[in-house]
TORGUFI-21335 format. One record per residue (C-alpha): x, y, z. Coordinates in steps of 0.1 Angstrom, whole numbers, plus 2048, in hexadecimal, padded with zeros to 3 digits. Layout:
# residues N
<r <X, Y, Z>>
...
***
This chain:
# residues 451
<r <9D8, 9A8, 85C>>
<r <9BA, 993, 84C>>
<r <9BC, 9A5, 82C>>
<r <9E3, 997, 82D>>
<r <9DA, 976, 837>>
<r <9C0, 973, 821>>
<r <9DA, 97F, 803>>
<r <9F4, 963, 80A>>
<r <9D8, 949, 80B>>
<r <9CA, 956, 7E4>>
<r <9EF, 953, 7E0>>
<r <9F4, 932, 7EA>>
<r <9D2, 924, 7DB>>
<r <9DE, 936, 7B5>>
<r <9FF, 926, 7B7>>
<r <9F1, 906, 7C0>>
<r <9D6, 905, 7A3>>
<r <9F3, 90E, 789>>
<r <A04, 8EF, 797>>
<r <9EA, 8D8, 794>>
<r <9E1, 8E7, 771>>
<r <A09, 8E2, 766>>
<r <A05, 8BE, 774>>
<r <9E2, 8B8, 75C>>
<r <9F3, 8C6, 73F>>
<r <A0F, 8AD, 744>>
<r <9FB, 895, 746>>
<r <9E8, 89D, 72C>>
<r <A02, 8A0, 711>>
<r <A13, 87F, 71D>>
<r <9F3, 86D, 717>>
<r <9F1, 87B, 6F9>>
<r <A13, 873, 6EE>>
<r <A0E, 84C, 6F6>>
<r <9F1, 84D, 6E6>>
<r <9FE, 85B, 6C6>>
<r <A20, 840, 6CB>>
<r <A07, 825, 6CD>>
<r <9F6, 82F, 6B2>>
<r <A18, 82D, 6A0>>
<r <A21, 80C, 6B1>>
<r <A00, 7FD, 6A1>>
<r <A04, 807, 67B>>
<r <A12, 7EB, 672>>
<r <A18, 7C5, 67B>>
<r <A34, 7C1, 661>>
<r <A5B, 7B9, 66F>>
<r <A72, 7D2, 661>>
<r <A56, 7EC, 660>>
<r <A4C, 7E8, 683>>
<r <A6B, 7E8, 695>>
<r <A7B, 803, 682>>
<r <A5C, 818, 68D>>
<r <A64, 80C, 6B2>>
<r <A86, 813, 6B0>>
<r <A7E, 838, 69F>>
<r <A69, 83C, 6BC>>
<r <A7D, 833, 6DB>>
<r <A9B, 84A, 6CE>>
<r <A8B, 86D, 6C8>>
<r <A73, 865, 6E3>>
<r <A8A, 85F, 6FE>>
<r <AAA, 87A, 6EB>>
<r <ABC, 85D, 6EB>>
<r <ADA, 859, 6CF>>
<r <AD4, 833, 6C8>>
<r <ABD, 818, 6D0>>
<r <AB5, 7F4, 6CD>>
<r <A97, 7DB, 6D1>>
<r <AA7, 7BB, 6DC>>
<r <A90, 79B, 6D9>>
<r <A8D, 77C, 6EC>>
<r <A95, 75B, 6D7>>
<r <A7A, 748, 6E7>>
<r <A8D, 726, 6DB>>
<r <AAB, 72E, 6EB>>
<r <AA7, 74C, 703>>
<r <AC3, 75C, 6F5>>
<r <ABA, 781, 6EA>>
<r <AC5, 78E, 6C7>>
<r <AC5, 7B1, 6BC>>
<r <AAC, 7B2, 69C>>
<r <AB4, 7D9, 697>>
<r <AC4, 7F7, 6A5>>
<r <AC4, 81D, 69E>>
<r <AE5, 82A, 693>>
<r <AFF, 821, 679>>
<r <B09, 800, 687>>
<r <AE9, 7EE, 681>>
<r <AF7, 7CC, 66C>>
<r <B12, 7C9, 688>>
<r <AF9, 7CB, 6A4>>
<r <AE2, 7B3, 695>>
<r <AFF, 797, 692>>
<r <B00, 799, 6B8>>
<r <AEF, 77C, 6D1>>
<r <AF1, 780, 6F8>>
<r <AEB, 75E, 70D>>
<r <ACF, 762, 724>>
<r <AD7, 77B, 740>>
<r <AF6, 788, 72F>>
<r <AFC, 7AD, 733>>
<r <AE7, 7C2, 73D>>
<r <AC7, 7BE, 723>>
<r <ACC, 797, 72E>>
<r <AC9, 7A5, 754>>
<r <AAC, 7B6, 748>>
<r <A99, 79D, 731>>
<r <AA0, 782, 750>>
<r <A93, 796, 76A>>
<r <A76, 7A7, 75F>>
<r <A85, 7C6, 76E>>
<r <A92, 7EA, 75C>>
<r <AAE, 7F7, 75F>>
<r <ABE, 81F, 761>>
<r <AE6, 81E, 761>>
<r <AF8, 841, 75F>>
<r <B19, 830, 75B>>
<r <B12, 810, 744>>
<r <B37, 806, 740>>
<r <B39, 801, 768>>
<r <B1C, 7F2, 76E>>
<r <B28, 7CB, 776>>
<r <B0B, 7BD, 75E>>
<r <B16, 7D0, 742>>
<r <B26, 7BB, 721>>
<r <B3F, 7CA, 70D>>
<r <B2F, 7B2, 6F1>>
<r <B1A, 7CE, 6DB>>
<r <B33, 7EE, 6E5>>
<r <B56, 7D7, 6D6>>
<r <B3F, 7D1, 6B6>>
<r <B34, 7F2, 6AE>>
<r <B4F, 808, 6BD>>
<r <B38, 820, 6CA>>
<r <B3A, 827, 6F1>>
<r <B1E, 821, 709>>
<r <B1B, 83E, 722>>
<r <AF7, 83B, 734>>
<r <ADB, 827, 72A>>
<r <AB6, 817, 733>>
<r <AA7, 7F7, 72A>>
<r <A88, 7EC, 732>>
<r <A75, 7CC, 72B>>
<r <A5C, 7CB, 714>>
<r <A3F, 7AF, 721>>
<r <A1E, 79E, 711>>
<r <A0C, 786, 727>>
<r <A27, 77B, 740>>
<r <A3D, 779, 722>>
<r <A5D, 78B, 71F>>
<r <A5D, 793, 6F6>>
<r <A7E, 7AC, 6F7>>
<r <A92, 7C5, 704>>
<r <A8F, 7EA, 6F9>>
<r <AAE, 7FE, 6FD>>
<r <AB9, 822, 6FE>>
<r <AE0, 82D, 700>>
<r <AEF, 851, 707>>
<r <AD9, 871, 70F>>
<r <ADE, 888, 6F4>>
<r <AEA, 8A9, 706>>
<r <B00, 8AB, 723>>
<r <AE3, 89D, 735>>
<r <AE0, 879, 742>>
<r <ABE, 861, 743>>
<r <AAB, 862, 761>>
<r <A87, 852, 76F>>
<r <A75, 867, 75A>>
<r <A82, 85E, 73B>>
<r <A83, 838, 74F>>
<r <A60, 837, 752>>
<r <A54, 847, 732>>
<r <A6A, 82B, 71E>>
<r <A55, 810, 735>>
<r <A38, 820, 726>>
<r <A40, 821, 703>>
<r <A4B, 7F6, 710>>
<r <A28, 7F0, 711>>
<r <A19, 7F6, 6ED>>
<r <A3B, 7ED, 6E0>>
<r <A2F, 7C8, 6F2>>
<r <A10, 7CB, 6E1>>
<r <A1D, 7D1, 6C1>>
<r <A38, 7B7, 6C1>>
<r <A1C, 79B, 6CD>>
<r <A0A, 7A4, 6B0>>
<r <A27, 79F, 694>>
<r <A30, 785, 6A2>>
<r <A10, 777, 6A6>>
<r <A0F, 781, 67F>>
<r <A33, 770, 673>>
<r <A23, 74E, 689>>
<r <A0D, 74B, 66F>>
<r <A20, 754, 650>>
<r <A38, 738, 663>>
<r <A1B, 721, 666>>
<r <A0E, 724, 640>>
<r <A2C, 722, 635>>
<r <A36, 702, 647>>
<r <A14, 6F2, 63D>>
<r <A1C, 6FB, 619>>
<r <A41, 6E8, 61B>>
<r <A2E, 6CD, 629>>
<r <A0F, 6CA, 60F>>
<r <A29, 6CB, 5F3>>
<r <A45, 6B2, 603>>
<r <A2B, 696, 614>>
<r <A0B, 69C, 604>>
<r <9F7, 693, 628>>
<r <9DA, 6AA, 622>>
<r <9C2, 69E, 63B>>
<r <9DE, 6A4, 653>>
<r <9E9, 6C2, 649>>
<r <9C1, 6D2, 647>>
<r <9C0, 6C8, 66B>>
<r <9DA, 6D9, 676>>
<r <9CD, 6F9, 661>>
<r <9AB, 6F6, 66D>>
<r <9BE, 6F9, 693>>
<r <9D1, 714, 688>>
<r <9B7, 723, 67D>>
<r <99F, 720, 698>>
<r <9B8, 72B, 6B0>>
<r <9B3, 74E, 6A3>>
<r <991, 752, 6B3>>
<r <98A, 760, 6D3>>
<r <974, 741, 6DC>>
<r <94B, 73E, 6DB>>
<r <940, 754, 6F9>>
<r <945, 774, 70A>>
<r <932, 788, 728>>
<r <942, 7AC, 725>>
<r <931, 7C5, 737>>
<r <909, 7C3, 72C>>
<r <913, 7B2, 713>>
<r <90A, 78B, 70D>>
<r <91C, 77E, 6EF>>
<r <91C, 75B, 6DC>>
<r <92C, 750, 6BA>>
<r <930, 731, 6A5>>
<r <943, 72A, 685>>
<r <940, 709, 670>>
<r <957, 708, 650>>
<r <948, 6F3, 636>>
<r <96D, 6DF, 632>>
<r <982, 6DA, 649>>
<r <990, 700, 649>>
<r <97B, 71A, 63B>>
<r <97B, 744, 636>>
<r <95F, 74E, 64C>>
<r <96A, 75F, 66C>>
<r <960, 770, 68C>>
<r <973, 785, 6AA>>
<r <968, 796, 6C7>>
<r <980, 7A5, 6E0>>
<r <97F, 7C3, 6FB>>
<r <990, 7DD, 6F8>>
<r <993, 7F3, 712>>
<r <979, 7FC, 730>>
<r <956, 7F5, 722>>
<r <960, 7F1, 6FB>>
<r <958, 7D1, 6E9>>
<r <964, 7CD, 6C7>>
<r <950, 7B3, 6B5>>
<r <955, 7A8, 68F>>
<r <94C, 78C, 675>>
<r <951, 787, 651>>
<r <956, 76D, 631>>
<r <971, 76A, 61C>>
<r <96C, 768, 5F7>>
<r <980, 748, 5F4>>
<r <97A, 723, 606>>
<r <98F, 70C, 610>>
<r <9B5, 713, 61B>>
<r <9BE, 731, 608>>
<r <99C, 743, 618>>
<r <9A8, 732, 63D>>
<r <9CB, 744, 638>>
<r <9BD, 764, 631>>
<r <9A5, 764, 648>>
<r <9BF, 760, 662>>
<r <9D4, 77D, 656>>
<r <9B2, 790, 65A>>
<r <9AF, 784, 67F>>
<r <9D1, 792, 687>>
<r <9CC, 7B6, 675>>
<r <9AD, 7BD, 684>>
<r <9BC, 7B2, 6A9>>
<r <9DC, 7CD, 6A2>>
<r <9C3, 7EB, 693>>
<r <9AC, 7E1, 6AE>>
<r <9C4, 7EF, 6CD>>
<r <9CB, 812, 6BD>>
<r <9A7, 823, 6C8>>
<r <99A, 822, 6A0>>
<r <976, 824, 699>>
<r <969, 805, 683>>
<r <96C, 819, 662>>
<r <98E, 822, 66A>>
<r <998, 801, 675>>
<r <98C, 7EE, 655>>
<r <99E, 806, 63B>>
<r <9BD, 803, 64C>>
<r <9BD, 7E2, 64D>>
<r <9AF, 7DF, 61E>>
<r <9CF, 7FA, 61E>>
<r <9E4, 7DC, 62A>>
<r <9D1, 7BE, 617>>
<r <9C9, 7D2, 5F9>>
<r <9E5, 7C7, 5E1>>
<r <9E6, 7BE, 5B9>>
<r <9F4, 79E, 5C1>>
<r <9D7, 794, 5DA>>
<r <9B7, 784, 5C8>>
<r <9A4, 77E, 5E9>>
<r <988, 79A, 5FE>>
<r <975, 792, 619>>
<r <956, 7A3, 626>>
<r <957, 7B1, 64A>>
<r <93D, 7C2, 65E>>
<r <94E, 7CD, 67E>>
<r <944, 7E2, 69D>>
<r <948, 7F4, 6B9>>
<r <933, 7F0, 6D6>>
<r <92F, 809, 6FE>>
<r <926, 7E5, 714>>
<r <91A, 803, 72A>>
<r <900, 811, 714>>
<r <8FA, 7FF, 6F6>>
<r <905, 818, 6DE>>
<r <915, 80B, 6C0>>
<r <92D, 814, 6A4>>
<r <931, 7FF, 687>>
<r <93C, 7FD, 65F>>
<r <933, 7E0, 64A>>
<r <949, 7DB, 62C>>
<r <930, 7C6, 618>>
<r <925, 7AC, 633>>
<r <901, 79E, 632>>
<r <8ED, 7B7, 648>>
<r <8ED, 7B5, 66A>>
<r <8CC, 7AE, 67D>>
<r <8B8, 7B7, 6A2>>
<r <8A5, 7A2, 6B0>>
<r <88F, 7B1, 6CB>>
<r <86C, 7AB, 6D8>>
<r <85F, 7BD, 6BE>>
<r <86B, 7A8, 6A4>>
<r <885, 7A8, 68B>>
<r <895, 7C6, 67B>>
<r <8B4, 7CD, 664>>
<r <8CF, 7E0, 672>>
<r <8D5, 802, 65C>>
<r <8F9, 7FF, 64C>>
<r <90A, 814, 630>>
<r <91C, 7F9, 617>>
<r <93F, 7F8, 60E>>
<r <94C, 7E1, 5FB>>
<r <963, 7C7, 60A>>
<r <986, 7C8, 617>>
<r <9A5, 7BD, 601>>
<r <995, 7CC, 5E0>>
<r <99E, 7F0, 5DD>>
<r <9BB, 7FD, 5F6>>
<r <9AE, 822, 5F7>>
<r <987, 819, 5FC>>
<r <97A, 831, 618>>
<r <961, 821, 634>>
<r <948, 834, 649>>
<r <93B, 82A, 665>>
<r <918, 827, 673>>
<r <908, 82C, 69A>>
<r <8EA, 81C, 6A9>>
<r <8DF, 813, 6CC>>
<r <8D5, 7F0, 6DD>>
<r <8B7, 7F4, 6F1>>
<r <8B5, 7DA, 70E>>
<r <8B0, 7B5, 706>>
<r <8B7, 7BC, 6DF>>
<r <8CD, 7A2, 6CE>>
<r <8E8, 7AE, 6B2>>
<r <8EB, 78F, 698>>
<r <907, 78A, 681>>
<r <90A, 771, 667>>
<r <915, 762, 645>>
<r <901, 75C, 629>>
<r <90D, 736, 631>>
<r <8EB, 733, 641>>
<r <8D3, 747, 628>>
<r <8E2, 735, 60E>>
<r <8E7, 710, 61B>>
<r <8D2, 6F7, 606>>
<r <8C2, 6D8, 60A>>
<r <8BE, 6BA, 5F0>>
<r <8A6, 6CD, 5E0>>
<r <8BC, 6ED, 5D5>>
<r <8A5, 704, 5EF>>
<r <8B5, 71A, 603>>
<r <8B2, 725, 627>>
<r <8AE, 749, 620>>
<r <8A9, 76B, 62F>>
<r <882, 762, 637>>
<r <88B, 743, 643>>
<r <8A6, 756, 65B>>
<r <88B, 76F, 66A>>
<r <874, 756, 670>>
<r <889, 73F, 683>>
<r <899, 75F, 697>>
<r <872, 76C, 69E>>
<r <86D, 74E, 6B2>>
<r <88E, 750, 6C3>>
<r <893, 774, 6CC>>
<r <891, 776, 6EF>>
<r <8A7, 75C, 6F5>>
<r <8CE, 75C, 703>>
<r <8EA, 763, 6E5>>
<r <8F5, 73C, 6EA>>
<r <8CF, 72C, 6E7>>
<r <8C9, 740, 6C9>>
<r <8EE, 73D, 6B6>>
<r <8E7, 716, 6BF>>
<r <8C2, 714, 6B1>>
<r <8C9, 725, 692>>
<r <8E5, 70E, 68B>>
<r <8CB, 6EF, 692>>
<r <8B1, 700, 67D>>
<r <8CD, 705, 65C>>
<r <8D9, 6DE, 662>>
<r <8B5, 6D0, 664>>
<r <8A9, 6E7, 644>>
<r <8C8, 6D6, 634>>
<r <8BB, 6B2, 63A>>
<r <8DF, 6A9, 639>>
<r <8E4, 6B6, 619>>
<r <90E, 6BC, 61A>>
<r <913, 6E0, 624>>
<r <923, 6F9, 604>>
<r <92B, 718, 617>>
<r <93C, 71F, 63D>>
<r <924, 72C, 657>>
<r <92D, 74D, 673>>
<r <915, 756, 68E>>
<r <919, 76D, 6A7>>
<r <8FE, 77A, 6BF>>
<r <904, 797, 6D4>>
<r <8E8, 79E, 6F3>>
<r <8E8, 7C1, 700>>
<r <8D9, 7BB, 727>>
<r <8D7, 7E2, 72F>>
<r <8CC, 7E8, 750>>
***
């Protein structure tokens, strides 16, 4: 009788272990298939490009026989339909619906998504895109796709393919795919902003000639695109400045988290001054924040972004030195793509960080980039910086220099990332004795606390 019991129970336990193991795997590859349709999501920023690639995706992902990504016209809250899978596309796209009008209107308005097995009978459905196209609606989902509070669009997928209908599976794994579809879409149009914004400044300069005015509102739009001057992120104690020599200037630096206990941190220095450096910077700015979300390393992130600015028509570069650091442990991962070395401050002194050079972004579209590793003890300091303060003069033609740098840093090392960034930018302005300032200045210190 024990022998029997003690059967069933080996039984039972197998046949719950092959469960559980079925439920991993699952899991497994559906994390791995987001993964790989973010990475997808996040290879480009352009319009057409992008939202072909989503609509590619949300039809053989979800067997669906069409699909659309409907967008919120933030003027007017009416949604348009900017592209659709199927052969109807430049009909579809002629199409507005008011706010809350049918059921992508329900859908945008209330934040809510949607499964209907029977769309023609459902009473929020609009006959609006079926009379166009000629094409009948059987079943469908709709989902919302949301950045920041912010409803961007509607995505949209019509008839099952099979005799099969859609049901909370497919529901829920189209609210998944929603969410770096959001991403994506923030970040073009984040990108066709400032296309919109150059462009507009351009009209202006030409028709009204009311430069001071118009270099204001660059230097805002430019400064808009960093992340601000401080960040606490895990061990990590962080602290940046950046003072164009004009009004707008190609020097830049970003820092952002990205996902438990990562900190991305960059700076770099356009070749170019003035306005055309300012404008490429900020396309920079907004590359770097797309490649940033797709789980690259620093290597990878910096020659897919020269792929995309690497052109014959382009006659600007800029050089970068960007990495990855564990807020946790210290350990960092890093490329630098011809930026003026990096250095540690600790109580020991002052030491260069060990880089491999590349040579900068926007040059040569197949360059290769390797990355580098290293490891913050506790208390060391991380400086970056642009050779606008080794190389600003004084009345005399002297400049600051790399000696000049290490000395002023020897007496500052053990100091916080905000009292050092601040007394280095003293030291440079009373070295310069006034003397007008020829190049733009980026500092970011980055304190690794440990334990």
């Amino acid at each position: 009788m024990a022998f029997v019991i003690s059967f069933w129970v080996a039984l039972a336990v197998l046949l719950l272990a092959a469960g559980m193991l079925r439920i991993v795997r699952k899991e497994q590859h559906r994390t791995t298939k987001l993964f790989n349709i973010g990475l997808q999501l996040n290879a480009t920023i352009k319009r057409k490009d992008l939202l072909g690639i989503i609509m590619e995706t949300a039809s053989r992902e979800m067997s669906a026989e069409g699909s659309s990504i409907i967008l919120v016209d933030q003027k007017t809250g009416e949604l348009y339909f900017e592209v659709a899978t199927g052969d109807k596309t430049d009909e579809v796209k002629e199409i507005r619906l008011k706010a809350g009008e049918g059921i992508a209107g329900w859908v945008a308005g209330s934040g809510q998504s949607v499964l209907i097995a029977d769309a023609a009978n459902d009473s929020r459905w609009s006959n609006k895109v079926a009379l166009k196209v000629k094409i009948p609606t059987r079943n469908m989902l709709c989902v919302p796709v949301r950045s920041g509070g912010k409803t961007l669009g509607v995505l949209q997928v019509i008839n099952k393919r099979g005799r099969s209908a859609f049901n909370k599976l497919d529901l829920r794994l189209l609210e998944m795919i929603a969410s770096p579809t959001a991403i994506a879409l923030e970040n073009m149009l984040l990108y066709e902003a400032l296309e919109q914004s150059i462009e507009n400044l351009r009209v202006t300069t030409a028709a009204k000639e009311r430069m001071e005015s118009e270099l204001k509102i660059a230097r805002d739009i430019q400064m808009s695109f960093l992340p601000g001057e401080s960040l606490r992120s895990g061990k990590a104690d962080l602290h940046a400045r950046l003072i164009p020599a004009r009004e707008v200037g190609g020097d830049f630096y970003h820092f952002m988290e990205i996902g438990e206990d990562k900190l991305l941190i960059c700076l770099g220095d356009v070749s170019d001054k003035g306005m055309p450096a300012a404008l490429f910077m900020s396309g920079l700015m907004i590359w770097i924040r797309a490649k940033a979300t797709t789980g690259l390393s620093p290597a990878a992130i910096l020659m897919a972004i020269n792929r995309e600015i690497s052109t014959e028509e382009s006659t600007m570069f800029a050089t970068i030195f960007l990495a990855i650091l564990d807020t946790r442990t210290g350990a960092i991962t890093y490329c630098d793509g011809g930026h003026c070395t990096p250095l540690i401050l600790s109580a020991g002194g002052v030491r260069e960080l060990e880089t491999t050079k590349h040579l900068p972004v926007g040059i040569f579209g197949d360059l290769r980039y390797e990355d580098n590793e290293d490891t913050l003890a506790e208390g060391e300091t991380l400086l970056l910086y642009t050779d606008g303060i080794t190389e600003a003069e004084n009345g005399r033609g002297e400049w600051f220099s790399m000696e000049r740098l290490r000395e002023e840093l020897g007496f500052h090392a053990s100091r916080s990332p905000i009292e050092l960034t601040e007394s280095l930018v003293n030291a440079v302005a009373r070295f310069a004795e006034k003397h007008p300032q020829s190049d733009d200045i980026a500092i970011m210190a980055l304190q690794y606390a440990g334990s």
